[in-house]
C-alpha positions in Angstrom: -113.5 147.2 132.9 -110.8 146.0 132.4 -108.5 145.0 136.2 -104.5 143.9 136.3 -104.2 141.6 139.7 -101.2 140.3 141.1 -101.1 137.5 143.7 -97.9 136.4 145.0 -98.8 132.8 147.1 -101.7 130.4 148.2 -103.4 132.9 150.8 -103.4 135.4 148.1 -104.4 133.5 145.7 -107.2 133.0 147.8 -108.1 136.5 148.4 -107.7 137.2 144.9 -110.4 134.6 143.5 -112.7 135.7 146.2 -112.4 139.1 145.3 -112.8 138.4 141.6 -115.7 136.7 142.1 -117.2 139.4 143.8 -116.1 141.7 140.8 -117.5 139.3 138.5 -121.1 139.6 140.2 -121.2 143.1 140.1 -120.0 144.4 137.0 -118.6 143.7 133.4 -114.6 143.0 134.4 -111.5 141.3 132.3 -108.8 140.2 134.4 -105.5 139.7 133.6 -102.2 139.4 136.1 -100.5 136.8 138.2 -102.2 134.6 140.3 -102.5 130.6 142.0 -105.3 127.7 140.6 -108.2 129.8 142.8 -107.5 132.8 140.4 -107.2 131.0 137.2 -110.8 129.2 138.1 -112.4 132.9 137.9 -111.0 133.7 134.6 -107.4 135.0 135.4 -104.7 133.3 132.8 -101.3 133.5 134.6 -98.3 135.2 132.7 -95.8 133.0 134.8 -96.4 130.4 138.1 -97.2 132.4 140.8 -94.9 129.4 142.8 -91.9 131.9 141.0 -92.6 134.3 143.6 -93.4 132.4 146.9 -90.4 132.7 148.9 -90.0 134.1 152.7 -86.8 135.2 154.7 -84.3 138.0 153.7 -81.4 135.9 152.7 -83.9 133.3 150.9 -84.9 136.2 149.3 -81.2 137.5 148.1 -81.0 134.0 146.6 -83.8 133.8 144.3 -83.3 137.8 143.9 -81.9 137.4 139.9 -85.7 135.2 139.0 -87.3 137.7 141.5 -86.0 141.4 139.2 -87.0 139.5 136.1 -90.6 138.2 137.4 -91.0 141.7 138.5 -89.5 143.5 135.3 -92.2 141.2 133.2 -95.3 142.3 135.7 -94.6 146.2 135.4 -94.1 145.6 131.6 -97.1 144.0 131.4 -99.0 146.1 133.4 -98.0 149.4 131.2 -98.8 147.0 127.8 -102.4 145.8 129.5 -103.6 149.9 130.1 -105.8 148.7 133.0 -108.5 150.5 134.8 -107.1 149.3 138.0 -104.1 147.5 139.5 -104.9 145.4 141.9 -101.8 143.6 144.0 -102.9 141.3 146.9 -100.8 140.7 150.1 -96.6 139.5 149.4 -95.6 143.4 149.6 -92.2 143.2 149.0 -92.9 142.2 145.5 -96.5 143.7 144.8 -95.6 147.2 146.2 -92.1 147.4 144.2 -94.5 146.4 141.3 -96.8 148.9 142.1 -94.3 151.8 142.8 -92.8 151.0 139.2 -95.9 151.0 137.7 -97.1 154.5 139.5 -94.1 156.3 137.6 -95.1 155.4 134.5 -99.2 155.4 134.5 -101.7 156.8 136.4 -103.7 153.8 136.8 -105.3 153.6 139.7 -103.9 151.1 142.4 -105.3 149.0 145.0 -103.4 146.9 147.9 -105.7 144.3 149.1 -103.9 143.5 152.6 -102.4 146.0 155.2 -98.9 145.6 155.6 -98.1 144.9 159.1 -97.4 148.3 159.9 -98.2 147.9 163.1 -95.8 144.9 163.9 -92.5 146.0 162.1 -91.2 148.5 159.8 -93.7 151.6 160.6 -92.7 153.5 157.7 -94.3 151.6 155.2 -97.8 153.2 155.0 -96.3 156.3 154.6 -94.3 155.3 151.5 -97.0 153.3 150.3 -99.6 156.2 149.9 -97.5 157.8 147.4 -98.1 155.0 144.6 -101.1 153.4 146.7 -104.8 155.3 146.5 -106.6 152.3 148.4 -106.0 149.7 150.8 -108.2 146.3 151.8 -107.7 145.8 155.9 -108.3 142.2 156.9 -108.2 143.0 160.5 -110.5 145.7 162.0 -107.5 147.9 163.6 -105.8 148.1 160.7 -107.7 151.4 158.8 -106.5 154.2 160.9 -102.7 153.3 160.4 -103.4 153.6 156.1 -105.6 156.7 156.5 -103.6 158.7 159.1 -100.7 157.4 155.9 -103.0 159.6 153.5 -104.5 156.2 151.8 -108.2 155.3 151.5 -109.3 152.2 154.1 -111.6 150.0 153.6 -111.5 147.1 156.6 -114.1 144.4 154.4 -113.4 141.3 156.8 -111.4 138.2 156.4 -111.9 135.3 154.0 -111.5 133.0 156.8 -115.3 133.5 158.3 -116.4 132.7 154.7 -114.9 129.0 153.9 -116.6 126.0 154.6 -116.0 124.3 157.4 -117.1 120.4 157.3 -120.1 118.6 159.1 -119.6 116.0 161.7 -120.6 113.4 158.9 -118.0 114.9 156.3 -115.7 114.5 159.3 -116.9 110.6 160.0 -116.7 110.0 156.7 -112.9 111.3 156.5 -111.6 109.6 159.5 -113.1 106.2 157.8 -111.1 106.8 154.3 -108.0 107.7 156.0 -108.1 105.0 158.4 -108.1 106.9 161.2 -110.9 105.9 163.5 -111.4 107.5 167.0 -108.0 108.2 167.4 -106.6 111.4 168.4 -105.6 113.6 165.2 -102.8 116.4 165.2 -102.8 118.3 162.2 -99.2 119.4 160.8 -99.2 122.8 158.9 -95.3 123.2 158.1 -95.9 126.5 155.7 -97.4 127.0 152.0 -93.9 128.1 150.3 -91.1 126.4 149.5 -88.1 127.5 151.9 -90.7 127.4 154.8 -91.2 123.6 154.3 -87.5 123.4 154.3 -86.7 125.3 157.2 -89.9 123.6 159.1 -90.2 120.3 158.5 -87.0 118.9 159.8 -87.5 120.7 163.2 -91.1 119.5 163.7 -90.2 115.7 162.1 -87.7 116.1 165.4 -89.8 117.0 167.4 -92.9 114.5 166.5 -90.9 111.6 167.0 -90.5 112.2 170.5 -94.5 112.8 170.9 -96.1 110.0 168.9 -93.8 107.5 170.9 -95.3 109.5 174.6 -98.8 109.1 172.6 -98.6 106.1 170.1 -102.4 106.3 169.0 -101.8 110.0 167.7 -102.0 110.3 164.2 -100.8 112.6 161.9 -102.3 114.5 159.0 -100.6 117.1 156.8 -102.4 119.3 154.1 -99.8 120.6 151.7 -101.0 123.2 148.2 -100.3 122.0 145.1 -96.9 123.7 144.3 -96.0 121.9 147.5 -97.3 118.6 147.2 -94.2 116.1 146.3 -91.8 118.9 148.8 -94.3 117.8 152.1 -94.4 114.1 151.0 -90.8 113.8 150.5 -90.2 115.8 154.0 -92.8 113.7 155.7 -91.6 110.3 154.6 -90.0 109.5 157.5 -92.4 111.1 160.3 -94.2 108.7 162.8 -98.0 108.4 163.4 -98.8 107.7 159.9 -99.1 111.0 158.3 -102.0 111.5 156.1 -101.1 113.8 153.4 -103.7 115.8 151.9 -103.2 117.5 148.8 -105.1 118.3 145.7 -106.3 115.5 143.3 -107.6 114.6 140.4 -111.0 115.5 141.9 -110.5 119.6 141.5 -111.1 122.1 143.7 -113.9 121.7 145.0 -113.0 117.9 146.1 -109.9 119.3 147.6 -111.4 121.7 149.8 -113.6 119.5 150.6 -111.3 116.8 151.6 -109.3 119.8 153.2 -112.5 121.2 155.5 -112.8 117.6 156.5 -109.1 117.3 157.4 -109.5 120.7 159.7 -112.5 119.5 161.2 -111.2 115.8 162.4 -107.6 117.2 163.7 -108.1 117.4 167.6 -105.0 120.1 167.8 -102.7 121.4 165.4 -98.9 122.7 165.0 -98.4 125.2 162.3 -96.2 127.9 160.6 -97.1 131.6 161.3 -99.4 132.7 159.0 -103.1 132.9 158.1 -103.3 128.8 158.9 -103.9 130.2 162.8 -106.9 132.0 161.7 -108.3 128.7 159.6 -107.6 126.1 162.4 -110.0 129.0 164.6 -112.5 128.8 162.3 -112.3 124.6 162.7 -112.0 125.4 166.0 -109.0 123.4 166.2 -106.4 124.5 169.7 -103.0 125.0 167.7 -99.3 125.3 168.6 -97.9 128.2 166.5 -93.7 127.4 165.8 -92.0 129.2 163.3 -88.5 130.0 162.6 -86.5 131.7 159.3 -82.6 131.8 159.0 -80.4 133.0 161.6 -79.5 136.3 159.8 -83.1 137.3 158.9 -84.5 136.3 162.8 -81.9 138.7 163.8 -83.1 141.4 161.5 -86.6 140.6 162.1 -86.2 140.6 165.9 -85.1 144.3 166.0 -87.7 145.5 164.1 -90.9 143.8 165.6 -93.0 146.2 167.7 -95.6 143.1 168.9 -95.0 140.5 171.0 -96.8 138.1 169.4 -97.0 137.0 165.7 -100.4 135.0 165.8 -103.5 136.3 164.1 -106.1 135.1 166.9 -103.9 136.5 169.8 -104.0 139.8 168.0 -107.6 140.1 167.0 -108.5 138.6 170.2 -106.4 140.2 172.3 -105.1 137.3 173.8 -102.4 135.8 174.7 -104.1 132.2 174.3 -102.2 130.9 171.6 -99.1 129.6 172.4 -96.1 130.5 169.9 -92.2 129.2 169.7 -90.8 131.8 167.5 -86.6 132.0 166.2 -84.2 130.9 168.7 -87.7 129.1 170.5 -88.6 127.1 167.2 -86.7 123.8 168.8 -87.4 120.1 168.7 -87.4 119.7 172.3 -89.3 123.1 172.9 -92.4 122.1 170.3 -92.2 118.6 172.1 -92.9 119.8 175.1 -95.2 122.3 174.1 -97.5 119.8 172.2 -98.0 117.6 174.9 -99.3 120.5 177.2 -101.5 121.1 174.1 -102.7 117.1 173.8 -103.8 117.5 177.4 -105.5 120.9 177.9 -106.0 123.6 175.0 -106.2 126.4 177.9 -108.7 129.3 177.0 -107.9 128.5 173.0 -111.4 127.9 172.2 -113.0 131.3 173.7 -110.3 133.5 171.9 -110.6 131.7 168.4 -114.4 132.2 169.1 -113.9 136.3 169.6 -111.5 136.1 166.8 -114.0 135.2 163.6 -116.9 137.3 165.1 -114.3 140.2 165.0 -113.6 139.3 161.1 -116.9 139.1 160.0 -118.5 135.9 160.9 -122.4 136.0 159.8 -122.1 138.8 157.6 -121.3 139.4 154.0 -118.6 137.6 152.4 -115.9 139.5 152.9 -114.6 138.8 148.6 -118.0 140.3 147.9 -117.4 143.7 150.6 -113.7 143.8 149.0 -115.4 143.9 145.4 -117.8 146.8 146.7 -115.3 148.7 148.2 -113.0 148.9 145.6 -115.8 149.9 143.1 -117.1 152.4 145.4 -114.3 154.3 145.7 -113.5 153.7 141.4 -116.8 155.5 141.2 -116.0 157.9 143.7 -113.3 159.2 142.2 -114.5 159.0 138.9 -117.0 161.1 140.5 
């Protein structure tokens, strides 16, 4: 069988080389697409840097449009030369479902859209326009099915990744604290986004605002994970930031080191302040209280703030059905707002702990990886409509 997959940055990179290792263990596959280091470790050669298409923002996205129309021109052209039996494109919608959509009017190949677009935060119309070039989604979050099948799209909810990584031991933890120098102090862990114009945006504003809390608590220290395609971006950003920072990035050691080093990282931070995203749904599974802060440029927070339906952006309030994570979002995303915000944090983490908890037992926690349900649901319904 022969499956086209298209990744478009490091948390689908992710969920793409889980799901082809489930594919791998179940049946005879050849993969061929655009994907991250995760992907090319199961057997995926890249047609062009999957970094090419990690951008967020409207207006950062009308800037990088010109690299965008070609990266996307080359995928549906390669595609339509590959003949898969499946397509395959994971999360980064704007991109994969304009890929998809070209594709559909051209080939019948069956197509699959591993994460539900937020359909049920902002722009409402998109499952309906997705089931016409979409046969099958892959839901993350357990809510998410009946907004794709009431669309006309098969649902599959098969869990989130998250419940599935490895989290450290306490002597993996010891044993990090001791390299890094960090002893018992307190650790803050500093997640300022996986693509490019999200470090840029981010980092100034929390650099601001961590100046201001390591001199209130001068035995904090700092410790900053950062992917690969970021790695010199975060140590450049970070070079002037108090408490140390620790900068944690892949080596010469390879994956499996990294994530390693990075488990341990998640494990010894004592709280956390990080970019919206899927980070919130790792630091729960550390069980790590965070500080969610986020911000884009002024034109898109605009846009975005007349479209969102929700009133909260973070994963583990919306499983959860909380409120327990604290978020400063747009116009909120300030030095002085994160300071004050952290040190609340530093003292008392609130009900964080119970909500996180609730959070990975609703994605799956103590079941079957969910790479390995993705990879059976897709080839159940292949076979069923082969059938």
């Amino acid at each position: 069988m022969r499956v086209f997959v298209i990744a478009g940055e490091a948390s689908g990179d992710r969920l793409g080389a889980a799901l082809m290792a489930g594919l791998r263990g179940l049946a005879q596959v050849e993969f061929t697409g655009v994907g991250g280091p995760l992907m090319h470790e199961q057997g995926l050669s890249s047609i062009f840097p999957m970094d090419d298409l990690s951008v967020h923002g409207l207006t950062e996205v009308a800037r990088r449009y010109p690299l965008l129309r070609r990266r996307l021109h080359q995928t549906v052209g390669a595609v339509l030369e590959t003949r898969p039996d499946m397509l395959i494109t994971i999360d980064s919608p704007d991109f994969c479902l304009r890929a998809a959509r070209l594709v559909r009017t051209k080939s019948a190949v069956r197509t699959v859209h591993y994460v539900a677009p937020s359909v049920w935060a902002w722009r409402p119309g998109r499952a309906a326009k997705m089931a016409r070039f979409i046969d099958h989604v892959l839901a993350l979050l357990p809510f998410e099915p009946p907004y794709m099948e009431a669309a006309g799209m098969a649902c599959d909810f098969v869990g989130h990744p998250v419940v599935s990584e490895r989290q450290a031991s306490a002597a993996e933890i010891a044993g990090f604290r001791a390299r890094h120098g960090l002893g018992g102090a307190p650790v803050l862990m500093v997640l300022p986004g996986s693509r490019r114009s999200e470090v840029a945006q981010l980092a100034p504003i929390f650099g601001r605002a961590l100046e201001t809390v390591c001199a209130a608590r001068p035995d904090l220290r700092l410790v900053v994970p950062a992917t690969v395609a970021r790695e010199e971006q975060v140590r450049a950003a970070i070079a002037d930031w108090p408490g140390q920072p620790v900068l944690i990035a892949p080596g010469r050691g390879g994956t499996d080191s990294h994530l390693a080093e990075k488990a341990a990282a998640f494990g010894a931070a004592d709280r956390a302040l990080a970019a919206s995203g899927t980070v919130s749904l790792e630091l729960a599974a550390a069980d790590t209280p965070m500080l969610i802060a986020y911000d884009v440029s002024r034109l898109s927070r605009l846009i975005f703030e007349r479209m969102l339906k929700v009133d909260t952006l973070t994963l583990v309030n919306l499983v959860s059905e909380t409120r327990a994570v604290p978020e400063l979002l747009g116009a909120a995303c300030r030095p002085d707002r994160i300071t004050a915000a952290l040190l609340r944090l530093l003292d008392d983490p609130g009900d964080q702990r119970a909500a996180m908890r609730l959070t990975m037992e609703r994605l799956g926690a103590g079941g079957e990886a969910p790479g390995l349900r993705a990879a059976r649901a897709v080839l159940a319904r292949l076979e069923g409509t082969r059938a």
